[in-house]
N, C-alpha and C positions, 0 to 999 in steps of 0.2 A: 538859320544857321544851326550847323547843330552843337549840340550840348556842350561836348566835349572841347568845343573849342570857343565856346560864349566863358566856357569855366578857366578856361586857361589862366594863367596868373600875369599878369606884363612884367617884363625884366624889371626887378628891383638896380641890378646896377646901371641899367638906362635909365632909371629915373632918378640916382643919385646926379649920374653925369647929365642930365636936363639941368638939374638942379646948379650946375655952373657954365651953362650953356655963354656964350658973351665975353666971357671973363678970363682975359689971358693970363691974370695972375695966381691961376688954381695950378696947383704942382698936381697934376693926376694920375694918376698910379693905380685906377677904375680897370683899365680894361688890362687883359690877359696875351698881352701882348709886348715885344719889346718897340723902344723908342731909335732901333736902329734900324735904317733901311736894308733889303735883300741889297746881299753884294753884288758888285759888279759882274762878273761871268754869269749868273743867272739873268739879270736885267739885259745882259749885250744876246744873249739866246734868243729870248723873246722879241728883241728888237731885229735879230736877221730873220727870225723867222716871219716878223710882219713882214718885212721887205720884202723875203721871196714869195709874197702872198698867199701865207700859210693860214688862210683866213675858213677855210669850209670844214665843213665834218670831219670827224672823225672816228675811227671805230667802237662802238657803247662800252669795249671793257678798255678803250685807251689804245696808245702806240705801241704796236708789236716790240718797240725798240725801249718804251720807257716800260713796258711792265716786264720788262728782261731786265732792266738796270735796276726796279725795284728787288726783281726776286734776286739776283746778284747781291743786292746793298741786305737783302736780310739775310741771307745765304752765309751771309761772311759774319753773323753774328749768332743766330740762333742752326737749327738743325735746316738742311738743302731743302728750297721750296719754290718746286716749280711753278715758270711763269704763268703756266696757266690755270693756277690758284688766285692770281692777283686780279684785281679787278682796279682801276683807273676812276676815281670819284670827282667831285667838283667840291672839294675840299673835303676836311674831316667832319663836321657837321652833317654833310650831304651821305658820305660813306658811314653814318652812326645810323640816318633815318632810312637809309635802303635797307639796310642788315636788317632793322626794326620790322620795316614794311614786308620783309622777306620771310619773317618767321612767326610774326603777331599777328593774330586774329581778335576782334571785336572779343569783349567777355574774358580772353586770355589773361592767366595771371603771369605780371614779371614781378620780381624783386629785386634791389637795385639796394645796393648800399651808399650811404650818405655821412655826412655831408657829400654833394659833388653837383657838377656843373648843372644847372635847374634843365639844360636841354635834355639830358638824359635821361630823367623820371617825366618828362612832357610831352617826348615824342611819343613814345608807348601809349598815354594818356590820351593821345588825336586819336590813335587809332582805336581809341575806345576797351584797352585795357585796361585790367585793373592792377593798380602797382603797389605793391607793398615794399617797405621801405627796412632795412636792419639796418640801425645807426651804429658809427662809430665812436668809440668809448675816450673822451679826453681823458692824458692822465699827466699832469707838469706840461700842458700845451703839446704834448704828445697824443696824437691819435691812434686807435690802434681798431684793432677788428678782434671783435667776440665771435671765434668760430664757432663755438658751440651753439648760438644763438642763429646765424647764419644759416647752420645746416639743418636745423630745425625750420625757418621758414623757408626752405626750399624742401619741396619735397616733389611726388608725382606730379602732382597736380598744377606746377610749376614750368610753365614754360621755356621762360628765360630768365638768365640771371645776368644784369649789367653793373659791369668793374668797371672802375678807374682808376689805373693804379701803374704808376704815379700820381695821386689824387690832387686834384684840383678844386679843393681849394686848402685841403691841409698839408700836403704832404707826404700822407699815408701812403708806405707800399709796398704790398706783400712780398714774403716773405717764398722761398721757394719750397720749401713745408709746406704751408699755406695753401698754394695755389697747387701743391699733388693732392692735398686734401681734397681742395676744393671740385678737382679734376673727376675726382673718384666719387665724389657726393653725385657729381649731376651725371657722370655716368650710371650710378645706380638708378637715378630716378628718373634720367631721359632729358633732362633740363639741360637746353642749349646756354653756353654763357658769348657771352658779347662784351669782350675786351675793349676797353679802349684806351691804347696805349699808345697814345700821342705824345707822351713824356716819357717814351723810356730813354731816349739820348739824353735828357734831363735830371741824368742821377749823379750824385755824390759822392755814392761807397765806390769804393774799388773794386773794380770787377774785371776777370779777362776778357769781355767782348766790350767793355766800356757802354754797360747799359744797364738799366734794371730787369731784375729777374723776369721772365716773360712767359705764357702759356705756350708757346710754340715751342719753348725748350724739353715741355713735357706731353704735347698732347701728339694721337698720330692723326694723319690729314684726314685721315674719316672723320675724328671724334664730332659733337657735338658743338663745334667751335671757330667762332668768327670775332678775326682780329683788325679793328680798327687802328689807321695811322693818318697824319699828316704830314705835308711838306711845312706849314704855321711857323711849328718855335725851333725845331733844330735846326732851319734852314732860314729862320727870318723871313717867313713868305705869307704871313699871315691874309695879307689882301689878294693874294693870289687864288687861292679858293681852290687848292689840291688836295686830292690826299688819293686813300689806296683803303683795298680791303684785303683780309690773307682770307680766303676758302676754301672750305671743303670742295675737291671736287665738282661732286654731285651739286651744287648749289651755282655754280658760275655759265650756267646756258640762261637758268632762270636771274642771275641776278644783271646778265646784258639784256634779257628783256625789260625788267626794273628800272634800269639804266635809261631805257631810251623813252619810257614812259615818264620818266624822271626829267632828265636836264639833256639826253640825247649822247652826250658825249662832254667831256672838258676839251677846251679852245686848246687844238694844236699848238699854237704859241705857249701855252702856258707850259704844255705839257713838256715843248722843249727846254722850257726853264727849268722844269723837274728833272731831265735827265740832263743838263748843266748842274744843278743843285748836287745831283750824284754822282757825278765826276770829281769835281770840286769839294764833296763832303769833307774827305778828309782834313783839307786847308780851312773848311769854314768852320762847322759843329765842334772840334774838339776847342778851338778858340771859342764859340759862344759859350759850351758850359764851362770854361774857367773865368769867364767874365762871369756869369750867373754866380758861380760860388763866391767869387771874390764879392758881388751885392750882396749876397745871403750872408756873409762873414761880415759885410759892414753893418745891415741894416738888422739884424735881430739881436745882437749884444744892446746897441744902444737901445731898442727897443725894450727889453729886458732891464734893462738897468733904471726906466719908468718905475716909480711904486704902483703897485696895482695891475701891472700889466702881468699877464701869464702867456709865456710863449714859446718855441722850442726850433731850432732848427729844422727846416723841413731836407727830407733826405733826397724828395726829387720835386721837380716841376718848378715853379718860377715864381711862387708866392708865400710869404708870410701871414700867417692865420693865426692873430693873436685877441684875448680877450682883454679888456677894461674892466677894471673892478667897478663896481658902481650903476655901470650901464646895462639897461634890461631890453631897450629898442636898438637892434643894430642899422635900421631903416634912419630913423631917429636922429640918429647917433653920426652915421656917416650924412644925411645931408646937413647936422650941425657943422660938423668938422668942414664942408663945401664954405658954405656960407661966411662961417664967422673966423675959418683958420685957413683959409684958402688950400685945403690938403682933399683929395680926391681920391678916398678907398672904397673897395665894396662892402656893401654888411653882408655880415654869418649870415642871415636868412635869408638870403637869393637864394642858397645853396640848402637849408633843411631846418625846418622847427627847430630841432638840436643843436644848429649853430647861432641862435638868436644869444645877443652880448658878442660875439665874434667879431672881427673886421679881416678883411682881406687885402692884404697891402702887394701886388705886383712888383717884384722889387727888377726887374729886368732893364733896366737903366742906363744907357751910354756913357752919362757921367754920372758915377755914384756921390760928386758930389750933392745930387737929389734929393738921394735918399738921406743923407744927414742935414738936408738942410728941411725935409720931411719932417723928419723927428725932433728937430729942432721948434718945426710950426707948432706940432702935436704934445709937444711938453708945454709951449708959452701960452697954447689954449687950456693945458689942465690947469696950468698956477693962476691963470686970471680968474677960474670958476667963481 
């Protein structure tokens, strides 16, 4: 086997959730995902299209007709981008390791800013680059990004640079300053970045396209620049295994060849669930993120009002990213809380040495009564210590 992947790390939040494997009475709040099924119009899609026996191939960058409905659905948010930039993935995890496999060579340096999902500093890592990592600065359970710090470890010699932003697992997310900065850094030094911006329908501030600020509002289709998405949390389709890449051009002959050496294509079924999802957007997404906020307004006050706790409003994505005064192992710590509080979060260290004491609470909830009755478990395990 080789190295790179004997070295890998195993999901720390798969080994919390082992840890209440059996036990219907954990309130679990572990995975990055909501407890609401995909709505019905997407499900009824997918089920005409089994019927009409929409069961064989399809073509490696997707449905001429769903990557029209994607480039349409970003079209009407960010700057016009033609269909034949989009590429058709087998979800966003699948569309983060193509992009990777697309631009990384063995020995290549990426850097990656963190806290953020452990997939994104690991894929690079298979393919036997070397990642360096700029961490994010807590300040009042606010995360923020040291630009100055950033632009110094990206330089030439720098390959790629991978964002999450809407950040996952804190919150974090740039700023549109920020990312011109950031635009103009890696075009001086040739440094492709790799967005991935699976949470921008996941934001809070007010904005007139109803998203968070994005690379594609500033970059032009040549740059240096590959935007990851999913169909996952705007659309409730997490087990559906969709998503989309935005491309340069020049990059989408080779990234259908990628594709078919990869997974072939995604299941026509699904894909018509995607362009049902995007029909339907409107009715569905802007209802999921006032539900979201209205869990993020129930569940980080009370958490907050904990002695010892430090935590802050996150501005997008679906998670509260709060720390314990006291506690040093977030591993530790979260399969205690399994065990002996029946409450189900992830530790800070899934996501970065820098989040160690951190927890990650998924507040994405159907009934928010969950999450108070969460906070509730998670006070009566501190008063018993």
């Amino acid at each position: 086997m080789r190295e790179a992947i004997r070295n890998l790390e195993a999901s720390k939040i798969r080994e919390v959730a082992n840890a209440g494997l059996g036990r219907d009475d954990v309130l679990a709040f572990w995975f990055g995902e909501s407890d609401e099924v995909t709505p019905e119009p997407i499900r009824q899609a997918a089920i005409e299209s089994l019927q009409r026996g929409e069961t064989f191939y399809a073509h490696n960058l997707g449905l001429p007709e769903l990557r029209q409905a994607v480039a349409s659905y970003m079209s009407a948010r960010h700057p016009v981008i033609d269909a034949g930039r989009i590429a058709i993935t087998s979800g966003g995890v699948n569309a983060l390791m193509l992009a990777v496999q697309a631009l990384v060579d063995a020995g290549d340096e990426v850097v990656a800013v963190t806290p953020v999902w452990p997939n994104l500093t690991a894929q690079p890592a298979i393919l036997g680059a070397v990642v360096r990592c700029v961490p994010l600065v807590p300040r009042a359970g606010q995360w923020t990004l040291d630009l100055e710090a950033l632009r110094a470890a990206v330089t030439p010699a720098t390959r790629l640079l991978i964002l999450n932003a809407p950040n996952n697992p804190t919150g974090w997310t740039l700023g549109r300053d920020e990312q011109r900065q950031i635009l103009d850094h890696c075009r001086a030094t040739g440094t492709w970045i790799l967005a991935d911006e699976v949470y921008e329908r996941l934001y809070y501030e007010p904005t007139p396209n109803g998203c968070a600020p994005s690379f594609l509002d500033l970059a032009a289709p040549d740059d240096r620049l590959v935007v990851a998405h999913s169909f996952s949390k705007s659309f409730l389709m997490t087990g559906w295994r969709l998503g989309w890449l935005v491309l340069p051009p020049a990059l989408v002959d080779a990234m259908g060849k990628l594709i078919e050496f990869n997974t072939s294509c995604a299941s026509v079924f699904t894909q018509r669930a995607g362009i049902a999802a995007l029909q339907h957007g409107d009715e569905i997404t802007p209802g999921v993120v006032a539900h979201l906020k209205a869990c993020r307004d129930t569940l980080v006050p009370l958490l907050a009002a904990i002695p010892g706790v430090e935590v802050a409003p996150a501005r997008g994505g679906m998670y509260a990213f709060f720390k314990l005064e006291g506690f040093g192992d977030s591993l530790a710590l979260a399969k205690r809380l399994v065990v002996e509080a029946g409450l189900g979060l992830a530790p800070g260290n899934a996501f970065a040495p820098e989040a160690q004491g951190w927890l990650r609470w998924c507040f994405a909830s159907k009934d928010p009564k969950r999450l108070v009755e969460g906070v509730d478990r998670l006070k009566r395990w501190l008063a018993a210590r």
